[in-house]
C-alpha positions in Angstrom: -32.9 7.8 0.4 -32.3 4.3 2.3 -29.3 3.1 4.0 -29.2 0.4 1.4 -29.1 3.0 -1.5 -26.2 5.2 0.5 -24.1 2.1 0.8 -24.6 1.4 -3.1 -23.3 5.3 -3.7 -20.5 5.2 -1.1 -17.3 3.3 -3.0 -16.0 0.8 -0.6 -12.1 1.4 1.0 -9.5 -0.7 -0.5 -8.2 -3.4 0.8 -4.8 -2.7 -0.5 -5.0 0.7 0.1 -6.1 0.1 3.5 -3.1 -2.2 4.3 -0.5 0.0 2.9 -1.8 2.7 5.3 -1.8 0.4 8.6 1.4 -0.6 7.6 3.1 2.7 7.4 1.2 4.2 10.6 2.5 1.0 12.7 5.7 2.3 12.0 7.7 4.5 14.2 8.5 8.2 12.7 10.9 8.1 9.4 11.0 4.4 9.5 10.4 2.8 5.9 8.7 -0.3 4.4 8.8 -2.0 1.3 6.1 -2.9 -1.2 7.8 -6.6 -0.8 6.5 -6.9 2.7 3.0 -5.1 2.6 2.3 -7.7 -0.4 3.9 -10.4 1.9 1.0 -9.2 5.1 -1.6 -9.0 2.9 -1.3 -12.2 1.0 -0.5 -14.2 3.9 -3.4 -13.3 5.4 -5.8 -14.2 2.2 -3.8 -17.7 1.6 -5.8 -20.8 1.5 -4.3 -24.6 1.8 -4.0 -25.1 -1.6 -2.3 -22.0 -2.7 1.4 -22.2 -3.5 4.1 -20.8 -1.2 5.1 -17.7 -3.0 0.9 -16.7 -3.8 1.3 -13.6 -2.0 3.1 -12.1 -5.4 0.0 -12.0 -7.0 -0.5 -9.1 -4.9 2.5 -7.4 -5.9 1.2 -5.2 -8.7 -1.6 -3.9 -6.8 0.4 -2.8 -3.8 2.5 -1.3 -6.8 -0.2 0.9 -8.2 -1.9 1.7 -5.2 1.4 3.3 -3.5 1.8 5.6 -6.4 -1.9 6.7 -6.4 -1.6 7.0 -2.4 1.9 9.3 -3.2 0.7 11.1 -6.0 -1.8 12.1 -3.6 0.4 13.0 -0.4 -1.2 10.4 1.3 2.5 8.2 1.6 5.7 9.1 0.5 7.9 6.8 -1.9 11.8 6.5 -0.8 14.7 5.5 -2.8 18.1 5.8 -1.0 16.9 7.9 1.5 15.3 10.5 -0.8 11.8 10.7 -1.6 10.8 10.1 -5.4 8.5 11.5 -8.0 5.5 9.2 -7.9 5.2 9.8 -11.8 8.7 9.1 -12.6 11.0 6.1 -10.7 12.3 3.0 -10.8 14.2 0.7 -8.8 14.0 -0.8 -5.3 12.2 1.7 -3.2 10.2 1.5 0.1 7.2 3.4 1.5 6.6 5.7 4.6 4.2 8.2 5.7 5.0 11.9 4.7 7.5 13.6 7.3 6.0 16.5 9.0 8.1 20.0 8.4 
């Protein structure tokens, strides 16, 4: 097998994933982030000169579903007043941090 067909086989990382994850480990221990703010980073650093002001919400919904597949998988926890949520089952304003180690 060739390097090319590996590559072809191997699914690339998410980008949104991946930015989720760098900005949770950034953070000191217990310390939270919301979903507001990742989609905030991330957009911010895609704009172009003719995008409008507010473009980074467009990212919004995938930061959304990717945080509940990275929490359904113990990858990140999801917080709502200071309590960590069922991925499968929450609403409201919540924010994100990595799981706390017991």
């Amino acid at each position: 097998m060739t390097e090319s067909d590996e590559s072809k086989r191997k699914p690339s990382p998410d980008p949104i994933v991946e930015a989720i994850i760098d900005a949770l480990t950034g953070l000191a221990p217990g310390k939270t982030a919301s979903p507001m703010d990742i989609a905030r980073e991330f957009g911010e650093a895609r704009v172009k000169p003719s995008d409008p002001p507010e473009s980074w919400r467009r990212y919004m919904n995938a930061v959304k579903q990717q945080m509940v597949h990275l929490a359904r998988a113990g990858r990140i926890e999801i917080v709502r007043k200071g309590e960590v949520v069922d991925p499968n089952n929450f609403k409201g304003v919540v924010r994100l941090r990595m799981p706390e180690r017991k």
